[in-house]
N, C-alpha and C positions, 0 to 999 in steps of 0.2 A: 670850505676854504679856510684851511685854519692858520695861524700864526707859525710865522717861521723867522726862525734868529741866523744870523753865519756871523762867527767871530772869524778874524781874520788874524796874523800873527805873523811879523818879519816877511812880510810879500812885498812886491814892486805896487808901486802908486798907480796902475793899471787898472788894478782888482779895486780900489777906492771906487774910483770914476764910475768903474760899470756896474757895483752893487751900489755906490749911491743915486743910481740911474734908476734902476728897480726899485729900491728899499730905505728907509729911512738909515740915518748913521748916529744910532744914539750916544755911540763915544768912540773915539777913536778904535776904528778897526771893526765895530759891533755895529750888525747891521739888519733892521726886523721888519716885518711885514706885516699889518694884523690878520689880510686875507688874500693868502697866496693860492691860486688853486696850483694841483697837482702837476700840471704842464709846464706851467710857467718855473714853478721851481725845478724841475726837469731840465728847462731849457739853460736858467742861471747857470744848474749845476754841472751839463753837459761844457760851459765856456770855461769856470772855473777849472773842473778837470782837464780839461785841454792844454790853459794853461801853463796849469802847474806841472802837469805832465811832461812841458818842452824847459819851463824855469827851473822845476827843481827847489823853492826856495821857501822857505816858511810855513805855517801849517794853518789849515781849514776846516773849521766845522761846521755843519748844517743841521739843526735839529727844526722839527715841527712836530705839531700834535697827529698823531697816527693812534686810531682806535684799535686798530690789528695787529702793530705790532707790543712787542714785550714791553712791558710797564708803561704802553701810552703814545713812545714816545718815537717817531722814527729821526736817526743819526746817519752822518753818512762826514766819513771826513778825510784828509790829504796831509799828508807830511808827518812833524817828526813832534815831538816823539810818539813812536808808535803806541799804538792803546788795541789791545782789546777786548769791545764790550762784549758782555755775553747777560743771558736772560738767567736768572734763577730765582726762584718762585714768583716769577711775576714781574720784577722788576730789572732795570739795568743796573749790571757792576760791571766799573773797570776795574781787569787785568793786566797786571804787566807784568814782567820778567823781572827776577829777582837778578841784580848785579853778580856776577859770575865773582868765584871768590879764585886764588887762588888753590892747585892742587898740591896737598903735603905729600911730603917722599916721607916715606917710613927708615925709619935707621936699619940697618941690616949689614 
């Protein structure tokens, strides 16, 4: 059962109440468990998802210690700004998308 963190970020005061139900709330919006088995964070994360799935409104992360996945580490997350992690030798990088620039017109 290992340690599991959820940062919360611009959500409804909902999501307070029920991860501080489950999980300690060591600062505003940051929320950890030192031994969550697999189910029960299953279950947090299926309400969470539901959620935000009908709100719409601020973003979510859920990490904990995962031996099988890449660098250790399993993520799972909601809203904005988008991110995607990806494995390369071993460990987690975020990617994002580089801000679209501008297309020049050639003179002619």
């Amino acid at each position: 059962m290992p340690l599991t963190v959820i940062i919360t970020r611009d959500v409804e005061d909902r999501y307070r109440g029920f991860l501080g139900s489950a999980m300690l709330e060591l600062a505003p919006g940051v929320y950890a468990q030192p031994r969550m088995s697999a189910g029960v964070r299953g279950r947090i994360w299926t309400v969470v998802e539901e959620w935000h799935g009908r709100l719409r409104r601020g973003s979510i992360v859920m990490c904990w210690a995962e031996a099988s996945a890449a660098g250790g580490l399993g993520l799972a997350t909601l809203g904005e700004p988008p991110k995607d992690v990806v494995a390369h030798d071993g460990i987690l990088l975020v990617r994002r998308a580089l801000p679209s620039r501008g297309v020049v017109v050639g003179e002619g």
